[in-house]
N, C-alpha and C positions, 0 to 999 in steps of 0.2 A: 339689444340682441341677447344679453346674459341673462334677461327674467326670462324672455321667449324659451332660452335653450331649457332653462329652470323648469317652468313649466312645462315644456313637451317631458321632461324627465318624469317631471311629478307624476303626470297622467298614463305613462308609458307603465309606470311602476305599478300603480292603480289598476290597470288594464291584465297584467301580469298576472297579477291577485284574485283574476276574476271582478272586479268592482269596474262596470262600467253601465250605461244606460240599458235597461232590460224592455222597456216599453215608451210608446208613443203617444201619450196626447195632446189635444193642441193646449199649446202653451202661450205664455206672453211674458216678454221680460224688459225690467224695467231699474231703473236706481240712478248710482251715479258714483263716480271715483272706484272703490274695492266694495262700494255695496250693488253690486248688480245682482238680480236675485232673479229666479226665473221659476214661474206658477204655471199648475194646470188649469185651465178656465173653466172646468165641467161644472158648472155648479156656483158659480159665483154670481153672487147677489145682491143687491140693497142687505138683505137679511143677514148676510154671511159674517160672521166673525174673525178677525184676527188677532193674534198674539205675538207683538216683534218685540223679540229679547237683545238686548245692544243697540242703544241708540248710536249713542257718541253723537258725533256732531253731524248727520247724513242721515236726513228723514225723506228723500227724493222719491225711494222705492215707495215708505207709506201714504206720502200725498199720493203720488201717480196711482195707487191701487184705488185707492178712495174715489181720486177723481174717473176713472175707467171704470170704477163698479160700482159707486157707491156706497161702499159696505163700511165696518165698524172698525179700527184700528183701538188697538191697546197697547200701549208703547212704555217699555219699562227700561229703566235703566239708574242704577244706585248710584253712580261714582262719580265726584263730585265736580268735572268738567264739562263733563254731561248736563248734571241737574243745572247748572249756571248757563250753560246755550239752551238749553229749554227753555228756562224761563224767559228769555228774551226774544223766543220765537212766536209767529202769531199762528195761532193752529186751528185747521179746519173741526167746527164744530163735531164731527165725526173720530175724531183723532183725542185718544187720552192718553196721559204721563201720568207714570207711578215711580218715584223715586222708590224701588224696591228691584233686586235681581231676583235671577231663579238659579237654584240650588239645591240638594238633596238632600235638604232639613228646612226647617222655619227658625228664625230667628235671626244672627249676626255671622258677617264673616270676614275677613281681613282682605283687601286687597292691595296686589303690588304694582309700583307701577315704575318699569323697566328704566334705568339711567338713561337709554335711546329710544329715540322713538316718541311717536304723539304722545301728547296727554290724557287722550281719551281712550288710551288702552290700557288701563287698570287693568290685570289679571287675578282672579279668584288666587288669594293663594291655595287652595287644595291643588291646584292646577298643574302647582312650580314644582316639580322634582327636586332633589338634592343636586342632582346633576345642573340644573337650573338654576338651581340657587347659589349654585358655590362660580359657574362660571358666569351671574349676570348680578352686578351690583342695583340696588334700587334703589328712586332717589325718593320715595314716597312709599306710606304703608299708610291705607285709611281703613275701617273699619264699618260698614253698611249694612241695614236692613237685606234679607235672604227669605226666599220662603217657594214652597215645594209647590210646581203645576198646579198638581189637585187641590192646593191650597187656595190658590190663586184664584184656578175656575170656582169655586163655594162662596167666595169670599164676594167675584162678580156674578155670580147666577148665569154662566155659563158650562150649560151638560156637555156642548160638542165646541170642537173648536176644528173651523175650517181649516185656518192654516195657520201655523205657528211656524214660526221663524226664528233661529239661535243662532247669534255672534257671539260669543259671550267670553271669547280669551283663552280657550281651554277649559273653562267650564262647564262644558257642554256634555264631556263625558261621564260627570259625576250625575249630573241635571237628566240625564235620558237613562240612566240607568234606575234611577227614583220613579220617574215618573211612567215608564211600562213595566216597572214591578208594581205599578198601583194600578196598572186595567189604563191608562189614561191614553187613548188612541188617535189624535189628530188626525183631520181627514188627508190635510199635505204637511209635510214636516220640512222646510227651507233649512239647510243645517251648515254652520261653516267647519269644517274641522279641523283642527291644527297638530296634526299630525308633523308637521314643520318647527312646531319649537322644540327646544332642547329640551330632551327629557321625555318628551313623551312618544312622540315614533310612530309610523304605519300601523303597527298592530293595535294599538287601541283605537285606532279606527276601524280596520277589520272585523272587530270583535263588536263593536259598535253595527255596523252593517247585517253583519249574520243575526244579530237580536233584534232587529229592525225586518229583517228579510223574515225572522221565524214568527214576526207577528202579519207578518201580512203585506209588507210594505216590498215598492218596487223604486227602484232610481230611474227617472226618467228623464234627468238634467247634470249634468255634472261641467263647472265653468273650466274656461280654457286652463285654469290658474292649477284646475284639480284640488281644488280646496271645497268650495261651494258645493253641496248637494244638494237637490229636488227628491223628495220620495215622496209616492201618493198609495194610498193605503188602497190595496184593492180587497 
């Protein structure tokens, strides 16, 4: 009953701000546990491309896409409880693992990984506030490969990317800020935002939205939780 009340807050608040669903098309949704993720189908194909950023241990959403569309899954994720369930997973031919994140550089970056809570939620520390940091002690700090959208797509010889997907901890708003000051346009962008941890707040999500809204992009999905976004680039 207390997440229920949580979330009707969350989205009430979101609602408030102007951020809620602007357009309709047909959708499909699919995942499992806190990865439900919900797509526009215009256009999805054998052919089509995806890019999911945060595995952790919950590939449900990218089997299910695969097996419903056939298309290409690109699955990334650095930290190192991750990379260890991956490897002992058996993956549909269509499905690849890059022990690498995305970030708004190439190269290295630290992550922290909260005294509560799974293991498979390493956060970017660019992420963690001061606020953050002074009130949540960490029982882990690992350090992982990092590297920029645009990098990523050159690197596989992909010019468009149907739909890209970010979990990524808070990382997300350094990662989306890089990558549409570089032209880089996804046709749908799946986005989780965590406007819910300490330190970072509502407003870097709104600010997040209106740079999303000024290129083009519409919300057509937003999860009960008020966390989850769907934007599809019109």
């Amino acid at each position: 009953m207390l997440r229920t009340i949580k979330n009707f807050l969350r989205r009430r608040k979101l609602t408030s701000r102007g951020i809620r669903p602007e357009i309709s098309p047909p959708t499909w949704t699919a995942g499992a546990r806190s990865g439900m993720w919900t797509a526009c189908t215009t256009g999805l194909s054998p052919a089509s491309v995806v890019y999911s950023f945060g595995v952790g241990d919950n590939l449900a959403w990218e089997c299910a896409l695969i097996q419903r569309f056939g298309l290409q899954v690109l699955a990334f994720d650095p930290t190192p409880a991750s990379v260890a369930w991956m490897a002992k997973q058996s993956l549909p031919p269509q499905l690849q693992f890059h022990a690498v994140g995305l970030a708004g550089h190439d190269g290295t970056l630290r992550f922290t990984l909260p005294s509560r809570g799974s293991r498979f939620n390493f956060r970017p520390q660019e992420a963690n506030s001061s606020v953050e940091s002074a009130a949540e002690s960490t029982s882990e700090i690992v350090e992982a490969p990092v590297n920029r959208l645009a990098t990523l797509q050159a690197r596989f010889g992909h010019p468009e990317i149907d739909i890209l997907k970010i979990d990524i901890e808070g990382g997300e708003y350094v990662a989306l800020d890089d990558f549409l000051a570089a032209g880089v346009a996804p046709k749908q962008l799946l986005i989780e935002f965590h406007h819910h941890f300490p330190g970072v707040g509502l407003p870097a999500t709104e600010r997040a939205v209106a740079a999303l809204r000024a290129r083009g992009y519409r919300i057509f999905h937003l999860s009960d939780r008020g966390l989850e976004f769907s934007f599809l680039r019109t």
